[in-house]
C-alpha positions in Angstrom: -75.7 131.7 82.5 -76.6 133.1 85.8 -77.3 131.5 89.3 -81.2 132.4 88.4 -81.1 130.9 84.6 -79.3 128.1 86.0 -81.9 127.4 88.8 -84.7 128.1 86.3 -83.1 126.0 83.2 -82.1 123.0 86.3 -85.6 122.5 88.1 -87.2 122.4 84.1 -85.2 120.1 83.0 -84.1 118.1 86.3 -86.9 118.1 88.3 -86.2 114.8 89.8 -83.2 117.0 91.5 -83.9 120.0 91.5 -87.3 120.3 92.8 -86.8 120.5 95.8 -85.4 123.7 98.3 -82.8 122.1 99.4 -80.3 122.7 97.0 -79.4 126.5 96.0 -77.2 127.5 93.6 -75.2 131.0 95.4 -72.6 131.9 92.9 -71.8 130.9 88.9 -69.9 133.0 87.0 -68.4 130.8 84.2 -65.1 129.9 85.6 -66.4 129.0 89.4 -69.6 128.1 91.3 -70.4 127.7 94.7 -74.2 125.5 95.9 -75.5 125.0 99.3 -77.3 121.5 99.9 -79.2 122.0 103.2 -78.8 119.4 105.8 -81.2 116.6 106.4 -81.4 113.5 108.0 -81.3 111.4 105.4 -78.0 112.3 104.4 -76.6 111.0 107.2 -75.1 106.5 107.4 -75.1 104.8 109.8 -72.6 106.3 112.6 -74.2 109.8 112.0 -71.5 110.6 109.0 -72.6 112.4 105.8 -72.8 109.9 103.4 -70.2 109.6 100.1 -73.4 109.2 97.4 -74.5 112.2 98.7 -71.4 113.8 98.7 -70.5 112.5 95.4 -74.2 113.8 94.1 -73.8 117.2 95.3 -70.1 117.0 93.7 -71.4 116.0 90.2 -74.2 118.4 91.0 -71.7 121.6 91.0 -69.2 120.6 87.9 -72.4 120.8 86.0 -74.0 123.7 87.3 -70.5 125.5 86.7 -69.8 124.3 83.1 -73.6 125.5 82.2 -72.2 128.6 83.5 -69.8 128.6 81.0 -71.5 127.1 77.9 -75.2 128.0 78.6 -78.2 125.5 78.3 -76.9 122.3 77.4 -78.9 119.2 78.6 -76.9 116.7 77.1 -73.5 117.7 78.7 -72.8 114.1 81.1 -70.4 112.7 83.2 -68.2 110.6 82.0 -65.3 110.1 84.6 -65.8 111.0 88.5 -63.0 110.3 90.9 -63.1 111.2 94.7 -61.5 111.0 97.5 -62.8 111.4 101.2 -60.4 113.1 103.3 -62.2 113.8 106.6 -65.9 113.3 107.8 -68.1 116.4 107.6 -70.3 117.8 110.9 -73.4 116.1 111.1 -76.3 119.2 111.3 -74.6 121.2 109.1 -75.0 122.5 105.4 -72.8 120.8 102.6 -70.6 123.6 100.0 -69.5 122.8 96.7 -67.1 125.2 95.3 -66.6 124.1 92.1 -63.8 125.3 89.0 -63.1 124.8 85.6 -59.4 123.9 84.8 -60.2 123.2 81.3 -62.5 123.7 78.6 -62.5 122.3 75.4 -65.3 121.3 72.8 -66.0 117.6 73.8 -64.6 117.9 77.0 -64.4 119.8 80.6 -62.0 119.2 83.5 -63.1 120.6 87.0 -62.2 120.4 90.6 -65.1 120.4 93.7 -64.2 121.3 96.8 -67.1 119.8 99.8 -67.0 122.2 102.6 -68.9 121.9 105.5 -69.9 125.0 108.6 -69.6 128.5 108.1 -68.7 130.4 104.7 -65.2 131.7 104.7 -64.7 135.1 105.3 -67.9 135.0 107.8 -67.0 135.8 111.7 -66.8 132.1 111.8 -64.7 130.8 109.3 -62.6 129.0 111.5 -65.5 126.3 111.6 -65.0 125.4 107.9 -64.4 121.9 108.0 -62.8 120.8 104.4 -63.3 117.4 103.8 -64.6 114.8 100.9 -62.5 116.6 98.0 -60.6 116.8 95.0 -63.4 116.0 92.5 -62.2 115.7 88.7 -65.2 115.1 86.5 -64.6 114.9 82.7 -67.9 115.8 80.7 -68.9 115.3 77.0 -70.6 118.2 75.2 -73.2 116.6 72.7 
């Protein structure tokens, strides 16, 4: 699927998420995505850090945006194991980057990797400023 059948096929059938503009979906090719989650207050905790359900939302968010890449429109495809680990606080004020990637795909199940990024994209006269932080995502998912 493409980053525009995705979008469609995601704010149908997950409105509750996906209804909003503050998620967009720049890249899916089957093997890799990359989504933006545009900064807002309320992602913030206490101490003005980004806060891990949102991180761990936008994670789960781009392991099954890229595996509908891959397999196409599948609503039933769920999480069944998330692990996480927060390396180093993101910048407060700036967008969230999930670049997500398959490592495996099987029938009943899907391995991937997230990587949260926050600042500039890299590559961009400012990709020094990428801060990598909240990471390694491994997210195991049942195809029904």
């Amino acid at each position: 699927m493409t980053a525009a059948e995705l979008d469609a096929f995601l704010r149908t059938e997950l409105p509750q998420m996906f209804n909003f503009d503050d998620l967009t979906i720049e890249h899916a090719d089957g093997q890799t995505c990359r989504i933006r989650q545009r900064f807002r207050e309320s992602m913030l905790r206490p101490g003005g850090t980004i806060s891990g359900p949102t991180l761990m939302a936008l994670a789960d968010c781009a392991m099954y945006v890229v595996l509908l890449s891959a397999i196409g429109p599948v609503g039933l495809a769920v999480t069944t194991n998330l692990s996480i680990n927060f390396l180093r606080k993101g910048r407060p004020g700036q967008d969230v980057l999930a670049a997500a990637r398959l490592l495996k795909l099987g029938k009943r199940l899907a391995v991937g990797e997230v990587n949260l990024l926050s600042g500039e994209v890299a590559g961009s006269d400012r990709s020094r400023d990428i801060n990598l932080f909240h990471s390694k995502y491994l997210g195991f998912f049942t195809v029904i």
